[in-house]
C-alpha positions as CSV (number, residue, x, y, z in Angstrom):
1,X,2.3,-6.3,-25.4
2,X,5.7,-7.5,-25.4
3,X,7.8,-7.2,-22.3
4,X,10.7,-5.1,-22.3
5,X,13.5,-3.1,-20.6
6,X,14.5,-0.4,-22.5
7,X,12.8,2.7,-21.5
8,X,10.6,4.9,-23.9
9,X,13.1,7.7,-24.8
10,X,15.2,5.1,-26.2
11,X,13.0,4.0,-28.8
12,X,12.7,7.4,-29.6
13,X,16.2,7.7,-29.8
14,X,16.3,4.4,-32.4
15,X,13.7,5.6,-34.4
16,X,15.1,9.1,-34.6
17,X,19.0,7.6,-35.7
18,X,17.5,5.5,-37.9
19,X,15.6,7.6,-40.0
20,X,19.6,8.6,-41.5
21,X,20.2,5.3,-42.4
22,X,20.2,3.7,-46.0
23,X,16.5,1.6,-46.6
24,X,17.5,-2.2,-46.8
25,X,18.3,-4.5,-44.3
26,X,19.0,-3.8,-40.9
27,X,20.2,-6.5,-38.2
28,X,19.3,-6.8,-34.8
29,X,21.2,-9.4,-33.2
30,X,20.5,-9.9,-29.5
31,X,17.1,-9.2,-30.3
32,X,15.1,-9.8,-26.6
33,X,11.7,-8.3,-26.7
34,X,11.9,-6.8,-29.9
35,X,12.5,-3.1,-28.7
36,X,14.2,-2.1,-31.6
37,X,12.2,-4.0,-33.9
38,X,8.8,-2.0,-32.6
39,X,10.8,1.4,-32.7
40,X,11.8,1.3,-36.4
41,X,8.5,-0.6,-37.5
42,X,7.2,0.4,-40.7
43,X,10.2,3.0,-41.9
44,X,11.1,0.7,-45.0
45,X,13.5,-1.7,-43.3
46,X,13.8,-5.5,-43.9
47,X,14.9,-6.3,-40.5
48,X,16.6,-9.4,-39.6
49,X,16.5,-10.7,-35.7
50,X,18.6,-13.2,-33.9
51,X,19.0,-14.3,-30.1
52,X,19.2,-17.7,-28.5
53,X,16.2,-17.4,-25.5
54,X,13.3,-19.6,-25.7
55,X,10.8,-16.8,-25.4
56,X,12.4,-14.6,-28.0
57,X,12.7,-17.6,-30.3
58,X,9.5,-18.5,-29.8
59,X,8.1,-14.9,-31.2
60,X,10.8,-14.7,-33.7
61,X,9.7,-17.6,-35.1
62,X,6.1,-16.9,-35.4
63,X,6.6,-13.4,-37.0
64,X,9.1,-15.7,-39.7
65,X,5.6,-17.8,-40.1
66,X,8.2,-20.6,-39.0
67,X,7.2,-23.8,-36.6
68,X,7.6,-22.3,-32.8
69,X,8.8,-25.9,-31.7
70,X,7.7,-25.6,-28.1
71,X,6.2,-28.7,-26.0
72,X,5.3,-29.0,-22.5
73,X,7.7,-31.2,-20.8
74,X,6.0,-34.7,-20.0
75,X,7.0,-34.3,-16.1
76,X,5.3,-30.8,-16.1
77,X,2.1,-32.1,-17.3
78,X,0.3,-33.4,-14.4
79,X,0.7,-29.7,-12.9
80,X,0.0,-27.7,-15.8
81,X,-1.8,-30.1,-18.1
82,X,-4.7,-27.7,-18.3
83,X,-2.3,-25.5,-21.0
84,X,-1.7,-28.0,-23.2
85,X,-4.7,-27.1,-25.3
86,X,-3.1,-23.9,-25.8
87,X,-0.3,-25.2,-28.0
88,X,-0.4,-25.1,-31.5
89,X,3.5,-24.4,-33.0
90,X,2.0,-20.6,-33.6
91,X,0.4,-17.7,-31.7
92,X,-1.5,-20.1,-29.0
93,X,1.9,-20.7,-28.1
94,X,3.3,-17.6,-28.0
95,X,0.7,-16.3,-25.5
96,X,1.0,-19.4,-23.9
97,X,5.1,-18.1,-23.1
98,X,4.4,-14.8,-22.6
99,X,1.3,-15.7,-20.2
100,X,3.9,-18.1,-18.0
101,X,6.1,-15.3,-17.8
102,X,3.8,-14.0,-15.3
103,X,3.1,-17.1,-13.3
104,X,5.2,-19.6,-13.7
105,X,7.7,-18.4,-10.9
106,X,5.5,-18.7,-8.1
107,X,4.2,-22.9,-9.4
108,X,5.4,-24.9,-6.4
109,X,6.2,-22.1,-4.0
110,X,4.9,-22.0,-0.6
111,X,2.3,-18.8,0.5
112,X,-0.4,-17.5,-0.3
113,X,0.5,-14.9,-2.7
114,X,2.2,-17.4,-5.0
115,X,-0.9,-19.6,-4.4
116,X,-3.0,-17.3,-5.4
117,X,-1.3,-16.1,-8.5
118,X,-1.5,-19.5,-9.8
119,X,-5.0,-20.1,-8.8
120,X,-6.0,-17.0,-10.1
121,X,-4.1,-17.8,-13.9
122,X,-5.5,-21.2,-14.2
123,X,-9.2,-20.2,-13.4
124,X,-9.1,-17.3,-15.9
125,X,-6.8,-19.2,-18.3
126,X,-8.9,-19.6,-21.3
127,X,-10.2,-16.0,-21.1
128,X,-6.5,-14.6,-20.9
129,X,-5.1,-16.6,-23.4
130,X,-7.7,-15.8,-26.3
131,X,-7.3,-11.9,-25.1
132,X,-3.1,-12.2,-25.1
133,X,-4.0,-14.1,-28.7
134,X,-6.1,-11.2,-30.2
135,X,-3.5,-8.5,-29.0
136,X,-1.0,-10.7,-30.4
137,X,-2.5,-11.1,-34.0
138,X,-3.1,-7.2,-34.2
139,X,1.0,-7.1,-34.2
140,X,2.6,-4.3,-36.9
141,X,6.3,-5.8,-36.7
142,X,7.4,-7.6,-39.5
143,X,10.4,-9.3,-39.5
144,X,12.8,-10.8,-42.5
145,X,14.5,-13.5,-40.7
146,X,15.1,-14.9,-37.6
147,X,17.5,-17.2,-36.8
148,X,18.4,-18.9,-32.8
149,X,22.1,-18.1,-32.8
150,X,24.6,-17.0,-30.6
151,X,25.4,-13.2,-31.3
152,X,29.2,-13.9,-31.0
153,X,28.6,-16.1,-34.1
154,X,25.7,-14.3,-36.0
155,X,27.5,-11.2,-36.2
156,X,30.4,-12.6,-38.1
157,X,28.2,-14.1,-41.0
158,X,26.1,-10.7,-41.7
159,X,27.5,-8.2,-44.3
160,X,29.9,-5.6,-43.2
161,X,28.1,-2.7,-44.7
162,X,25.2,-3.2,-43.2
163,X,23.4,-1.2,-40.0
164,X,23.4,-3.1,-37.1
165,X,21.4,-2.4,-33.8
166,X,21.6,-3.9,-30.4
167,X,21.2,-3.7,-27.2
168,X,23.2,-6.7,-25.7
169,X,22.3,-8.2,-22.5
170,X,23.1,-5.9,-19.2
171,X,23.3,-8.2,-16.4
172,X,25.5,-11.3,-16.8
173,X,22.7,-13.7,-17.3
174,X,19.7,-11.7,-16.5
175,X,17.7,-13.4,-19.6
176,X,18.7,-17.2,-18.2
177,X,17.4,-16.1,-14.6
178,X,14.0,-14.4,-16.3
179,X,13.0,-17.7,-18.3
180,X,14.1,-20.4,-16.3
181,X,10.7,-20.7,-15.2
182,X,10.0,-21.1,-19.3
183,X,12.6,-23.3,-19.4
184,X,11.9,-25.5,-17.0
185,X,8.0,-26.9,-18.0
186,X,8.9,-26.6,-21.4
187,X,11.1,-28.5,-24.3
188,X,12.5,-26.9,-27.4
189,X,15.5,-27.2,-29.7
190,X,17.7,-24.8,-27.3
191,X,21.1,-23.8,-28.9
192,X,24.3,-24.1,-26.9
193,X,26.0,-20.7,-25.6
194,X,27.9,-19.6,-23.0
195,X,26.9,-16.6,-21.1
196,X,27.9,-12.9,-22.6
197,X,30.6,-12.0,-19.5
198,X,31.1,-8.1,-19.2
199,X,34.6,-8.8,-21.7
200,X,32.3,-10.2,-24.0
201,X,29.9,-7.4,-24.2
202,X,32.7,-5.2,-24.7
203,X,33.8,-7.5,-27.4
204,X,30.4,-7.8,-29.2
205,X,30.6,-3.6,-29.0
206,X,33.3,-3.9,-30.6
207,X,32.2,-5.8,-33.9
208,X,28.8,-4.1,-33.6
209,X,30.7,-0.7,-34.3
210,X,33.0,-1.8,-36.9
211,X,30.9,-1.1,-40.0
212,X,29.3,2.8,-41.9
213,X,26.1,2.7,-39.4
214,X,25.4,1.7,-36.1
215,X,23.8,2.0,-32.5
216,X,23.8,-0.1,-29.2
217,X,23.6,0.8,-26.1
218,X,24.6,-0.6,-23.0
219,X,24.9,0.3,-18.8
220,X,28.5,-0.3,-19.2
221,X,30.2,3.0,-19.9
222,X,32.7,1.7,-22.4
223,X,36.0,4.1,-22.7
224,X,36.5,3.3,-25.9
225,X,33.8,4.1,-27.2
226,X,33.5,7.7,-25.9
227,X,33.8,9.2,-29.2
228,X,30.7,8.2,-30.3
229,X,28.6,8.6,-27.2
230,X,25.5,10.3,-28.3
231,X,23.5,10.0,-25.3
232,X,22.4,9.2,-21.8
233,X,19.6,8.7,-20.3
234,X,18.4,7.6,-17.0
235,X,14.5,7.4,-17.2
236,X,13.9,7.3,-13.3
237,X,15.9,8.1,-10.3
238,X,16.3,4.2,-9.5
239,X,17.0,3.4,-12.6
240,X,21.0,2.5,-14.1
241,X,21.7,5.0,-16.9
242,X,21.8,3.9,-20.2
243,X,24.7,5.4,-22.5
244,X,24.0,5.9,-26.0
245,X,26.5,4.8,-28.8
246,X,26.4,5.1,-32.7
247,X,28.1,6.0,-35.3
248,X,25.7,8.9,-36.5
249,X,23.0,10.4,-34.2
250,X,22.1,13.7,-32.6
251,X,23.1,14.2,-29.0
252,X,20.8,13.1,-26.1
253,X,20.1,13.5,-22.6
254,X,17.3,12.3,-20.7
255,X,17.0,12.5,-17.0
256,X,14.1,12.2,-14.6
257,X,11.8,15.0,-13.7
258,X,9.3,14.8,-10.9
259,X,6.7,17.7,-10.6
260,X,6.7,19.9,-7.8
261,X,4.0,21.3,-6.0
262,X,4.6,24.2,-2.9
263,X,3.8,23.2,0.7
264,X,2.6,26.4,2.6
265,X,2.1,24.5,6.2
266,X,4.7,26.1,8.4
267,X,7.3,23.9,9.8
268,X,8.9,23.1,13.4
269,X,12.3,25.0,13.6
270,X,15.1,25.8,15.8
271,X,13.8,27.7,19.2
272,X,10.1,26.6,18.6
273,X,8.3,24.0,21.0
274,X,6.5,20.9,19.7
275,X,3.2,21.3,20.9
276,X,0.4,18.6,21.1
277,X,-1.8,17.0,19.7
278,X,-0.8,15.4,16.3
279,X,-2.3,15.2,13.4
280,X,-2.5,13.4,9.9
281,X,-2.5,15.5,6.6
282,X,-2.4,13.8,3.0
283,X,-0.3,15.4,0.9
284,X,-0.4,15.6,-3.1
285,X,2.7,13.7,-5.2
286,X,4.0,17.0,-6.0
287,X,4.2,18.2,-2.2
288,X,5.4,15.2,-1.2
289,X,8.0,15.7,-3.6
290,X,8.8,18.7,-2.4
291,X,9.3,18.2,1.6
292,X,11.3,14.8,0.5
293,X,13.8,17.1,-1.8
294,X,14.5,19.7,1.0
295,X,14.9,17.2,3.8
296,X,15.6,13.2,2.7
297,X,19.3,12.4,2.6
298,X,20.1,12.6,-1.4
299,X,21.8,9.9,-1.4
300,X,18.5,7.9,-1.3
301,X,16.6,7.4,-4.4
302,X,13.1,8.2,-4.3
303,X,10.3,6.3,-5.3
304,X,6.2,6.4,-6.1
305,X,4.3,6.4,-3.3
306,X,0.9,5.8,-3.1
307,X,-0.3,7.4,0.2
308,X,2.0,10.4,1.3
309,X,1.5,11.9,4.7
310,X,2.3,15.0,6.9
311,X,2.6,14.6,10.7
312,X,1.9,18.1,11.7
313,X,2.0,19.4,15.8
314,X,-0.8,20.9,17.9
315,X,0.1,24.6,15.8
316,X,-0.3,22.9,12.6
317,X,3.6,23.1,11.6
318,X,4.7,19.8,9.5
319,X,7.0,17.6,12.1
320,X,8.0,15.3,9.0
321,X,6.7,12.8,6.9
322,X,5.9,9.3,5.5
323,X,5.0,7.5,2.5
324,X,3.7,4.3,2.3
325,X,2.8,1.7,-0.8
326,X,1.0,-1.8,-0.3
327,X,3.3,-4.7,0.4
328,X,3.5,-6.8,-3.3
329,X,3.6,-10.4,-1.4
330,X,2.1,-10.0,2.3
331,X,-1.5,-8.9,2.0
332,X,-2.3,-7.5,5.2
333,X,1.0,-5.2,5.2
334,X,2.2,-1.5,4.4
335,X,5.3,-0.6,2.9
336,X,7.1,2.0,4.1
337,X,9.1,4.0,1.2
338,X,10.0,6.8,3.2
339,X,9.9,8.8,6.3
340,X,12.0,11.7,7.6
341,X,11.6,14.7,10.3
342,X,12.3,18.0,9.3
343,X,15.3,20.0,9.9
344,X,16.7,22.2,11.8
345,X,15.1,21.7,15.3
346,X,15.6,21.0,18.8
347,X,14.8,17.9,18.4
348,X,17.5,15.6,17.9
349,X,15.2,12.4,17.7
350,X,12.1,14.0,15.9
351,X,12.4,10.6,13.9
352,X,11.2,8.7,15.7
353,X,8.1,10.1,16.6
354,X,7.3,10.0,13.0
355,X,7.9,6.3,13.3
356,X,5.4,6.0,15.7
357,X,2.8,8.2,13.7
358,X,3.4,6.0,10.7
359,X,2.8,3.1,12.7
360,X,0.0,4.6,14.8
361,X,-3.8,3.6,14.5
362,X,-4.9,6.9,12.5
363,X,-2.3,6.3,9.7
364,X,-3.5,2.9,9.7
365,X,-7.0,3.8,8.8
366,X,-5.9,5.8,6.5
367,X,-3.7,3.0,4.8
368,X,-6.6,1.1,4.5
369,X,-8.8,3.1,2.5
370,X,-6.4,3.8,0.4
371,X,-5.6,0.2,-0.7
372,X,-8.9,-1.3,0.5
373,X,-7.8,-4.0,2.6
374,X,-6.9,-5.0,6.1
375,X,-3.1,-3.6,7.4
376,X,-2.2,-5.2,10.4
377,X,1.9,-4.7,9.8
378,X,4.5,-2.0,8.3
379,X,7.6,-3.2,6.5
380,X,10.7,-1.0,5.6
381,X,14.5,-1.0,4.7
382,X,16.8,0.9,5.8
383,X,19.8,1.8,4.5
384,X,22.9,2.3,7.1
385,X,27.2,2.1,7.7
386,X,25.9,0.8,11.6
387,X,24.6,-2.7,11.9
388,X,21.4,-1.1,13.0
389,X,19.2,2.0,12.6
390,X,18.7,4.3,15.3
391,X,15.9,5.4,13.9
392,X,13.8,2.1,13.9
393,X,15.8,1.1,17.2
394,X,13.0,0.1,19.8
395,X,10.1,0.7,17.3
396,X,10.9,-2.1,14.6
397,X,12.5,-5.0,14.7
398,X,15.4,-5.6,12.3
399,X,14.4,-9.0,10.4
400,X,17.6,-8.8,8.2
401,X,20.6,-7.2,8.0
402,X,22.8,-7.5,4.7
403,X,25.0,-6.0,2.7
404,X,23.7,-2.8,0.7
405,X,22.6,-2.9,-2.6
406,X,23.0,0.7,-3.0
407,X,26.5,2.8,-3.4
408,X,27.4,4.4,-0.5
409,X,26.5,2.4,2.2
410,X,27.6,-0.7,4.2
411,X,24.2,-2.2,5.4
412,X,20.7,-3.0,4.1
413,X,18.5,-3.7,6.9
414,X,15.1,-5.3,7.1
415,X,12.2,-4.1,9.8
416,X,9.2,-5.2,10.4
417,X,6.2,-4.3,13.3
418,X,3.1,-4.0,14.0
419,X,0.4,-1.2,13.0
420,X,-2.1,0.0,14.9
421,X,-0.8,-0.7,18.1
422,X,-1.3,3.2,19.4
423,X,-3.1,6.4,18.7
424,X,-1.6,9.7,17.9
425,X,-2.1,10.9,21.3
426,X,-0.3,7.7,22.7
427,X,2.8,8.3,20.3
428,X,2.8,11.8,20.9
429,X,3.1,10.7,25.1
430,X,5.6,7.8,24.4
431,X,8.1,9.6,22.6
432,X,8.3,12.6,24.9
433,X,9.0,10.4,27.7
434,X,11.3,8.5,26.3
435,X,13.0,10.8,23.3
436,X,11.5,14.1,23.2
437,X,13.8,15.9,25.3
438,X,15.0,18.7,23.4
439,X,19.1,20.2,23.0
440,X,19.5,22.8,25.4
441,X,21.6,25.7,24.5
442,X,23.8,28.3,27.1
443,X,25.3,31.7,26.0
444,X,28.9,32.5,25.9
């Protein structure tokens, strides 16, 4: 119901740590989505929240039975006028927050995806909002107190004894950047803070820990600290590890685990010919899984895919593979998450000829019935220390190049082109003309 971003092992983890700690009151300063809050709900505590965002405050103050305080601004009301009936200092408001969350980003912005979004909220709006309301009331978390306050300051007024929890902000202002939207069609009594700064999250550590019982947790692997790390867990392969601190708990580790299924297609070696004509095999997540372990560069993280494909040769050995999801802003486009060649072969540039099968008019059927709609266009990035991929060279075209993102490299680059263009047969006959021609080997 609540958004969050701490993943589900670490409200395991919360619950677990505190089911040591003394009944009585436990404080949760930097209190966000009310992650801990849910995890320890209904193990005896009196739990007492603070924060200082205007969708946190806005919950906190309901489950506190306290006025919510939140009006649409008077310049937002000619464009969202139609939510004003939804206001009413309680849980209509709340919803009314949590609802915008999911909209309010793309008001004013130029496409069609952002058009739609809007379009789509307001039409539906009353039959959302009395749905968010009703999941909303059903709510088990109880809450003591909340106050808006600045954690720096909060935690110096709460007793010294007790057990604090908290999970300070990780990004130097993520929350600001997440409910600006909020912020900016709506008025409330917002407190004045600064920013936590990394120093500052080290410093509010720091207070956090000095008292009998504890936990926070934080991306930041603080050195001081290291004596009471009590876990780490990095939920998915993209994901930033979370380390674990407290001043009781059993030791943790969580780290991803994708299933694994065998692949018993042959593949292309070394000293075998690539042999005509292609063809187009789906493949199951956990085979997919498989072929990307043994062959993607493992320095790339992988991700879900929702169509996963096997290019295989006229002998039925797998020549490589792609994966494609559906583009989350341009309707008519195809995502490409991955796609690699096998190795060893004598095929230097196998690569690109899976290119061209992604991008062929076969895998563009098949793209299409698997995310019923029209695909007219594949997207990708690449990742690269050259200003450009060879791979993509003369098949894409690089829409963006900047710097990467991800450790390890120097470049992110941006391609786009069209699908559809050619058929297997037609691929198969471009790129043996052009980079088929396979290492040749002499004796000694």
């Amino acid at each position: 119901m609540f958004q969050g971003t701490i993943p589900g092992p670490m409200r395991s983890i919360v619950r677990e740590t505190a089911g040591s700690w003394p009944r009585g009151a436990v404080y949760v300063p930097c209190c966000g989505n009310f992650t801990i809050e849910r995890s320890v709900a209904g193990m005896g505590f009196a739990l007492h929240s603070s924060d200082v965002s205007i969708y946190t405050s806005a919950v906190g103050r309901w489950l506190t039975r306290q006025p919510v305080g939140i009006q649409l601004r008077e310049e937002s009301c000619d464009e969202l006028g139609w939510l004003a009936d939804s206001l009413d200092e309680g849980v209509g408001t709340v919803a009314t927050l949590m609802l915008g969350t999911r909209f309010l980003a793309s008001l004013g912005r130029e496409g069609l995806w952002h058009e739609r979004v809007v379009r789509s909220y307001r039409e539906q709006w009353k039959a959302k909002h009395a749905e968010t309301v009703e999941r909303l009331s059903g709510s088990d978390i109880e809450l003591a107190s909340y106050e808006v306050e600045d954690v720096r300051s909060w935690l110096q007024k709460i007793p010294s004894d007790a057990p604090v929890c908290s999970f300070p902000p990780f990004y130097g202002g993520g929350y600001e950047k997440l409910y600006e939207p909020l912020e900016a069609h709506f008025t409330w009594d917002a407190p004045e803070y600064e920013p936590l700064s990394d120093d500052d999250v080290v410093s509010v550590l720091g207070a956090i820990t000095d008292r009998p019982y504890w936990l926070t947790a934080s991306n930041h692997d603080v050195p001081e600290l290291h004596r009471y790390l009590r876990g780490v867990i990095k939920a998915t392969p993209r994901a930033a590890p979370f380390y674990v601190y407290a001043s009781e708990a059993r030791t943790r580790i969580v780290a991803p685990r994708q299933p694994i299924e065998p692949v018993k297609a042959p593949r292309l070696r070394q000293g075998e010919e690539l042999v005509g004509p292609l063809t187009l095999s789906l493949l199951k997540p956990g085979q997919f899984n498989a072929l990307r372990s043994r062959y993607l560069n493992p320095k790339i993280a992988p991700g879900a895919a929702n169509l996963a494909v096997a290019v295989k040769d006229g002998k039925g050995r797998v020549l490589g593979v792609f994966a494609m999801a559906p583009s989350s802003y341009t309707p008519d486009e195809a995502y490409v998450l991955s796609d690699f060649a096998v190795a060893p072969t004598d095929y230097p540039r196998l690569s690109k000829l899976i290119v061209l099968a992604a991008t062929s008019a076969e895998a563009q059927l098949l793209c299409q019935r698997a995310f019923s709609r029209r695909i007219r266009r594949v997207a990708t990035t690449a990742f690269s220390n050259n200003p450009v991929s060879m791979k993509y060279r003369g098949l894409l075209k690089l829409t963006k190049r900047g710097p990467s993102n991800e450790d390890g490299w120097k470049f992110q680059l941006q391609y786009q082109g069209a699908m559809g263009e050619r058929t297997l047969p037609e691929a198969l006959e471009k790129w043996a003309k052009r980079w088929g021609a396979p290492t040749t080997k002499t004796g000694v």
